[in-house]
Legacy VTK file of the C-alpha trace (Angstrom):
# vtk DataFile Version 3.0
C-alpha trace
ASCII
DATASET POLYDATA
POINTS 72 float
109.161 98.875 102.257
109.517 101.750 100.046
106.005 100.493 98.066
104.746 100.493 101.471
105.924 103.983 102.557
104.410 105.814 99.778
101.062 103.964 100.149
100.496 104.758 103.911
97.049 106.127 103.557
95.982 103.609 100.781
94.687 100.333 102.278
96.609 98.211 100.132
96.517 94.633 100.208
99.143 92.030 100.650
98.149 90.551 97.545
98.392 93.431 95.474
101.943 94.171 96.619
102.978 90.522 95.860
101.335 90.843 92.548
103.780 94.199 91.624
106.812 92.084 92.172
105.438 88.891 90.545
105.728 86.439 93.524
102.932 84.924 95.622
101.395 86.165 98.507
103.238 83.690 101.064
106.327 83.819 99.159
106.404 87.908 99.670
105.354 87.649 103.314
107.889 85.017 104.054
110.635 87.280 102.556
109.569 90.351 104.025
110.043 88.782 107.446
113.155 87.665 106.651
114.295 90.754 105.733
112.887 92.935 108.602
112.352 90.349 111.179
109.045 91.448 111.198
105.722 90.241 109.351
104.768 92.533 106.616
101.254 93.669 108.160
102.713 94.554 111.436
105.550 96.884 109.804
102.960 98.917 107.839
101.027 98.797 111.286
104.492 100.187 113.200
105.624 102.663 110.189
101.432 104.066 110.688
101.543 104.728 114.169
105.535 106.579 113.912
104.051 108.809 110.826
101.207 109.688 113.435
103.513 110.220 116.260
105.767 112.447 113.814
102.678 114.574 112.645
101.304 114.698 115.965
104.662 116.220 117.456
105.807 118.698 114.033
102.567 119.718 112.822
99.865 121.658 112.921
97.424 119.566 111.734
94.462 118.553 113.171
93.887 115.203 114.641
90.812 113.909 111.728
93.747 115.124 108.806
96.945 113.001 110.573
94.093 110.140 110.563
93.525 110.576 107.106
97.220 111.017 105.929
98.274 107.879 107.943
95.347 105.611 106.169
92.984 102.776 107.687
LINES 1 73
72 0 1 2 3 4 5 6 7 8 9 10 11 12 13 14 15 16 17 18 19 20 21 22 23 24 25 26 27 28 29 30 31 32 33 34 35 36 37 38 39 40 41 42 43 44 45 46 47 48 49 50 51 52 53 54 55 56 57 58 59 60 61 62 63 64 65 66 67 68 69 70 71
């Protein structure tokens, strides 16, 4: 999650995550879910749309730069 956190606006693959911690695609995805109880692509989806929310409501930033800072 961490690796995901600090890669928010990156569109990183699920591939190249299971590649950092040497296990295969499925193998990462299943554990993820596991873990969270949720599948790996809809947690990075979910921890998107709260940095958004967060920017939205603290900042004073404009909408195209909270776009930009919570990726694709």
């Amino acid at each position: 999650m961490e690796y995901f956190e600090a890669r928010l606006s990156e569109d990183i693959t699920l591939n190249q995550v299971a590649k950092e911690l040497g296990l295969s695609p499925s193998r990462f995805a299943r554990a993820f879910r596991l873990s969270t109880g949720i599948p790996p692509y809809r947690w990075r989806t979910q921890a998107r749309v709260q940095k958004a929310k967060d920017l939205l409501l603290k900042e004073d930033e404009r909408l195209r730069s909270i776009a930009i800072l919570c990726g694709p």
